[in-house]
SEROTOR-645041 format. One record per residue (C-alpha): x, y, z; residue number from 1. Coordinates in steps of 0.02 Angstrom, whole numbers, padded with zeros to 5 digits, always signed. Example, Ala and Ser with C-alpha at 12.3 -4.5 7.8 and 13.67 -1.06 7.14 Angstrom:
// residues 2
+--------+--------+--------+-----+
:      x :      y :      z : num :
+--------+--------+--------+-----+
: +00615 : -00225 : +00390 :   1 :
: +00684 : -00053 : +00357 :   2 :
+--------+--------+--------+-----+
END
This chain:
// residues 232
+--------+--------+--------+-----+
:      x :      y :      z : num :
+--------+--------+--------+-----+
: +01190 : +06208 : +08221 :   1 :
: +01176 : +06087 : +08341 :   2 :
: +01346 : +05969 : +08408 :   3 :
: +01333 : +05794 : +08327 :   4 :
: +01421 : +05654 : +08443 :   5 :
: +01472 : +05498 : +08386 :   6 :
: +01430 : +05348 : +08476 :   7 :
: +01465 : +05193 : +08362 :   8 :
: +01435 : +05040 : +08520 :   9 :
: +01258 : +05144 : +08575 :  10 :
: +01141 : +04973 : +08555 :  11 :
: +01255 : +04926 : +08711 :  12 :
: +01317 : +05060 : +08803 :  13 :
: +01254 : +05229 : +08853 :  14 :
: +01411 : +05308 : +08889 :  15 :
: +01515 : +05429 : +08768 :  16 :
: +01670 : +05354 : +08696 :  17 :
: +01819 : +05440 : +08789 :  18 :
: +01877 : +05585 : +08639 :  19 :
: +01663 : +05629 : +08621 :  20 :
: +01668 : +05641 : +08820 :  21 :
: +01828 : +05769 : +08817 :  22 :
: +01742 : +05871 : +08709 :  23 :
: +01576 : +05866 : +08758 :  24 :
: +01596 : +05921 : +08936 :  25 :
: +01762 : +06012 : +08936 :  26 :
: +01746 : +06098 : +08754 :  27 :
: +01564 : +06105 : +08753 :  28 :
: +01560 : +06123 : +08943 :  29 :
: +01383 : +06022 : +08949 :  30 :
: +01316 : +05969 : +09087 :  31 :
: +01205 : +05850 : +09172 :  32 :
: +01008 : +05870 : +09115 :  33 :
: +01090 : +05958 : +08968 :  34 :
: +00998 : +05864 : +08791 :  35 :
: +01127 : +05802 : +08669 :  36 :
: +01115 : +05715 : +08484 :  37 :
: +01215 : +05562 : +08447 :  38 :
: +01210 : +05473 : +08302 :  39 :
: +01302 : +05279 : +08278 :  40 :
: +01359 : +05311 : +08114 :  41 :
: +01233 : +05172 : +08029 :  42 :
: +01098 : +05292 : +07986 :  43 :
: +01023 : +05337 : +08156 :  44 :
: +00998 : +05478 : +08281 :  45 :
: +00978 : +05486 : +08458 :  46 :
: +00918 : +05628 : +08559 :  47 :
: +00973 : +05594 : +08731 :  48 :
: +00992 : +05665 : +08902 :  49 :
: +01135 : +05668 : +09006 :  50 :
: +01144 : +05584 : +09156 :  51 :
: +01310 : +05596 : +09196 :  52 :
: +01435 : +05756 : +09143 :  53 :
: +01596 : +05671 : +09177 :  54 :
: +01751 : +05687 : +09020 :  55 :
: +01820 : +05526 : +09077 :  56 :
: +01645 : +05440 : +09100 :  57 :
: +01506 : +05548 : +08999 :  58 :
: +01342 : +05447 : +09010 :  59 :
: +01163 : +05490 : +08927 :  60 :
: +00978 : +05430 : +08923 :  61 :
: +00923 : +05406 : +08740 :  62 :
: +00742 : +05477 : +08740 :  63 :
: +00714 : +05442 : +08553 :  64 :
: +00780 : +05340 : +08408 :  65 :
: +00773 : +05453 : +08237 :  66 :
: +00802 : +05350 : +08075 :  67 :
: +00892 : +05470 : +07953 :  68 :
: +00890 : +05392 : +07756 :  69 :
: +01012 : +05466 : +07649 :  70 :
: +00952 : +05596 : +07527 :  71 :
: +01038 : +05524 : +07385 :  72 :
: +00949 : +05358 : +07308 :  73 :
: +01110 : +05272 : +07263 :  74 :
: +01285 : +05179 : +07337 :  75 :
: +01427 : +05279 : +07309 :  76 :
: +01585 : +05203 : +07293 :  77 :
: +01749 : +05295 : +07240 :  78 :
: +01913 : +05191 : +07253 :  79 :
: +02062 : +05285 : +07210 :  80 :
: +02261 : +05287 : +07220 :  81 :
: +02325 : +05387 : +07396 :  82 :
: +02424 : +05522 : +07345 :  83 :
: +02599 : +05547 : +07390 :  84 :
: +02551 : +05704 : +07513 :  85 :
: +02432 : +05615 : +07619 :  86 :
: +02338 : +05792 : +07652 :  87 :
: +02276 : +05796 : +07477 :  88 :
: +02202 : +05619 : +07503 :  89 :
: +02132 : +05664 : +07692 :  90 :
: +02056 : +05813 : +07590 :  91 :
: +01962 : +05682 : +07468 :  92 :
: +01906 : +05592 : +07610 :  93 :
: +01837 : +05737 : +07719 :  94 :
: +01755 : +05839 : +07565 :  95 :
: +01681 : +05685 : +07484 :  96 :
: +01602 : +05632 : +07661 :  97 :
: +01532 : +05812 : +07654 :  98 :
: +01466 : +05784 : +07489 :  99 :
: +01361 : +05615 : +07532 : 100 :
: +01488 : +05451 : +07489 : 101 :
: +01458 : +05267 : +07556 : 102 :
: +01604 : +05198 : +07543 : 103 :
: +01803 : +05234 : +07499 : 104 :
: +01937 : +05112 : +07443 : 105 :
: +02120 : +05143 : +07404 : 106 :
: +02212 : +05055 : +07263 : 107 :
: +02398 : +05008 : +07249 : 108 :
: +02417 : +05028 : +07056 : 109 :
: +02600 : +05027 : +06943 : 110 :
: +02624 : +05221 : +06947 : 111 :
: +02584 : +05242 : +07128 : 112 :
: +02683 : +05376 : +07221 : 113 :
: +02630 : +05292 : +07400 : 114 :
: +02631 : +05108 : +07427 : 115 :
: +02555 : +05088 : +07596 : 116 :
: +02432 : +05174 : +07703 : 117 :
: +02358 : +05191 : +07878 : 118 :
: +02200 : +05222 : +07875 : 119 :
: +02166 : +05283 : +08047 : 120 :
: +02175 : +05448 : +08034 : 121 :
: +02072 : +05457 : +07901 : 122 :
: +01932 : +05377 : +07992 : 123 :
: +01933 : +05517 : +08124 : 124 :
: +01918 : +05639 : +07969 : 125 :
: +01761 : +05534 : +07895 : 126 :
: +01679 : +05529 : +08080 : 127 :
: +01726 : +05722 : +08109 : 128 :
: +01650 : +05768 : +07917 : 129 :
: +01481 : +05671 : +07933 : 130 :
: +01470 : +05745 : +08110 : 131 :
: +01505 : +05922 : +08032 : 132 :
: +01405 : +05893 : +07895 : 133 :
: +01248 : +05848 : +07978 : 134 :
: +01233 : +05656 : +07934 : 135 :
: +01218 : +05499 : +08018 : 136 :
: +01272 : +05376 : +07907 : 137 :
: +01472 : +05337 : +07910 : 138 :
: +01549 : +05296 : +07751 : 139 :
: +01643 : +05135 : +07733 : 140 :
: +01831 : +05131 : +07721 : 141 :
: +01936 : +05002 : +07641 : 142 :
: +02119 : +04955 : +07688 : 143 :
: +02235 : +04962 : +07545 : 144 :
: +02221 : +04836 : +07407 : 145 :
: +02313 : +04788 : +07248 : 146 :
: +02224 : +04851 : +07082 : 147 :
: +02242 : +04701 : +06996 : 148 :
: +02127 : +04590 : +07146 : 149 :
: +02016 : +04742 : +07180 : 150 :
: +01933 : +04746 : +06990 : 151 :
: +01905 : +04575 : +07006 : 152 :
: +01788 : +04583 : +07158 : 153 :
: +01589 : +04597 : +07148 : 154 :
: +01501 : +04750 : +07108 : 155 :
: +01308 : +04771 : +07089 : 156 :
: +01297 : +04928 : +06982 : 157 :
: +01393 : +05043 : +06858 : 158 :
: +01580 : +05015 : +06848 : 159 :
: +01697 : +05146 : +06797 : 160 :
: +01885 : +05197 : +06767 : 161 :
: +01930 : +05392 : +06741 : 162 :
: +02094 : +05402 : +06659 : 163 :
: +02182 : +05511 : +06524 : 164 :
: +02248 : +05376 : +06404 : 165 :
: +02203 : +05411 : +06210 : 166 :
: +02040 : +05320 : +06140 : 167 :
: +01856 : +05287 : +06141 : 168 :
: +01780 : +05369 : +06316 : 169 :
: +01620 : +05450 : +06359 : 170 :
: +01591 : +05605 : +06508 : 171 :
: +01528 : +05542 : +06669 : 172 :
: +01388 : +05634 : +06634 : 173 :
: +01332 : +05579 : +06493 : 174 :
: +01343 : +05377 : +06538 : 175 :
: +01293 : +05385 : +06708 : 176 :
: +01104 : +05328 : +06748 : 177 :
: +01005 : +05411 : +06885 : 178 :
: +01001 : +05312 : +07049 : 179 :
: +01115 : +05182 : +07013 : 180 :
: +01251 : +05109 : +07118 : 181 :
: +01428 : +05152 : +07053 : 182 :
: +01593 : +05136 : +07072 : 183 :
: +01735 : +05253 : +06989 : 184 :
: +01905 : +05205 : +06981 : 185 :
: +02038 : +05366 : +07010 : 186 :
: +02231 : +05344 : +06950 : 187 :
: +02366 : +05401 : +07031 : 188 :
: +02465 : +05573 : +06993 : 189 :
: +02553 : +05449 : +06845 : 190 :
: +02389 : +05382 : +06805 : 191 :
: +02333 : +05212 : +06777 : 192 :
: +02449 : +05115 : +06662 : 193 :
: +02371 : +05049 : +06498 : 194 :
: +02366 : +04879 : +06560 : 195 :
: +02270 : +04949 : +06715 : 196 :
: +02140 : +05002 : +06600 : 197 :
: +02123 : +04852 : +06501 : 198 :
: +02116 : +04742 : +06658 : 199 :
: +01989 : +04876 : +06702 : 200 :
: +01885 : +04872 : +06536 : 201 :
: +01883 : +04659 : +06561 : 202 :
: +01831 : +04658 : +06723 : 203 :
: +01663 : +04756 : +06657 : 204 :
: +01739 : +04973 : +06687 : 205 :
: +01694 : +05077 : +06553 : 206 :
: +01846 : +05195 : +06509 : 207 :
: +01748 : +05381 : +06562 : 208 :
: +01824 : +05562 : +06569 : 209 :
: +01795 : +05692 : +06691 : 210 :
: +01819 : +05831 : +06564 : 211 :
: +01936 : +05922 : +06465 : 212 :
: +02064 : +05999 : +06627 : 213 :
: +02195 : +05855 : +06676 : 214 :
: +02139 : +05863 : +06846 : 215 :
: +02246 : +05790 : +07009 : 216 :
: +02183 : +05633 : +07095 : 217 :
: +02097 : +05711 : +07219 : 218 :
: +02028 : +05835 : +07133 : 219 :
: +01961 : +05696 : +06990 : 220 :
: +01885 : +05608 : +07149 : 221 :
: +01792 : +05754 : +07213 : 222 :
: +01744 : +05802 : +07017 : 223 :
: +01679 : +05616 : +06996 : 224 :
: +01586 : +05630 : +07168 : 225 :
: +01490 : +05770 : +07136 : 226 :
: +01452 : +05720 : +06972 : 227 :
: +01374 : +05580 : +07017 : 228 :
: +01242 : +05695 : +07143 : 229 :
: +01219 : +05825 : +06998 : 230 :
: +01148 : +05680 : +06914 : 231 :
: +01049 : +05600 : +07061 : 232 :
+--------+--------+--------+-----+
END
């Protein structure tokens, strides 16, 4: 398998950003004249020489621009609640990115167990996983917003909200429509509050399940994810 680097500012500089330069030349041990693939994380890959081996200052030649679609014919969109061990959410983030996603939000909803989250970290582990996983297409990650103002904002596509709550809901599978964009909403370990799910259900969600197992938030995420490419 050939070493993916990232190189998000390539339209405007041919030089390795300084972590991609560490590890190309003193992990990799690379050297100059050595060919390398980059990719800028919008759906592109480069296959470039280098022209200089340096870990503080690692530049390259781009020879050829490769445009790389994504094999799945839809936008993916998963916005969940961060879980109170902020593994089990950097988990969700890495396997999903694996898995083909386009973009990640995280809600602040009533039964919450974490109120507040950096979301630093968990780019590095969406940049190492599409890197890892052969892609070059970076999903989008969204800073922490209220549930309440989220459900309200525009969506072109299939809405919906897994939950557990008594009443009227169809699978995922069995609602979803080939190739359309979606977006799934995933409670937190309390799950979504029945107000959450009206507020949901009248800002155009349709109430879903992900099956029979009461399933943890980021394992509902994943579940949803996958679903969603079964189908594709």
């Amino acid at each position: 398998m050939q070493h993916i680097f990232f190189a998000p500012d390539i339209a405007i500089s041919s030089e390795l950003p300084k972590e991609e330069a560490n590890h190309c030349v003193r992990v990799l041990r690379l050297k100059e004249g050595d060919y390398i693939l980059l990719t800028d994380g919008y759906g592109f890959f480069y296959k470039a020489i280098l022209s200089c081996a340096n870990a503080k200052h690692c530049r390259f030649e781009v020879e050829e621009k490769i445009p790389s679609s994504l094999p799945w014919g839809s936008h993916i969109h998963i916005a969940m609640s961060p879980t109170k061990n902020l593994d089990r959410t950097e988990w969700f983030a890495e396997k999903a990115t694996e898995i083909g996603i386009n973009e990640i939000s995280f809600l602040r909803c009533k039964f919450s167990e974490r109120k507040e989250l950096k979301t630093e970290r968990i780019e590095k582990i969406l940049i190492s996983a599409m890197k890892q996983s052969q892609k070059a297409s970076l999903p989008s990650l969204n800073e922490m917003i209220d549930f309440k103002d989220f459900v309200k904002k525009p969506f072109e596509g299939q809405k919906f909200i897994a939950h557990c709550h008594p009443g009227e809901k169809k699978a995922l599978k069995d609602i979803y429509l080939p190739r359309n964009n979606v977006l799934i909403l995933i409670g937190p370990e309390g799950d979504f509050s029945q107000e959450e799910v009206i507020e949901a259900e009248k800002n155009g969600f349709k109430s879903i399940s992900l099956g029979n197992s009461r399933l943890r938030t980021e394992t509902a995420a994943i579940v949803a994810c996958h679903t969603i490419h079964v189908i594709q």
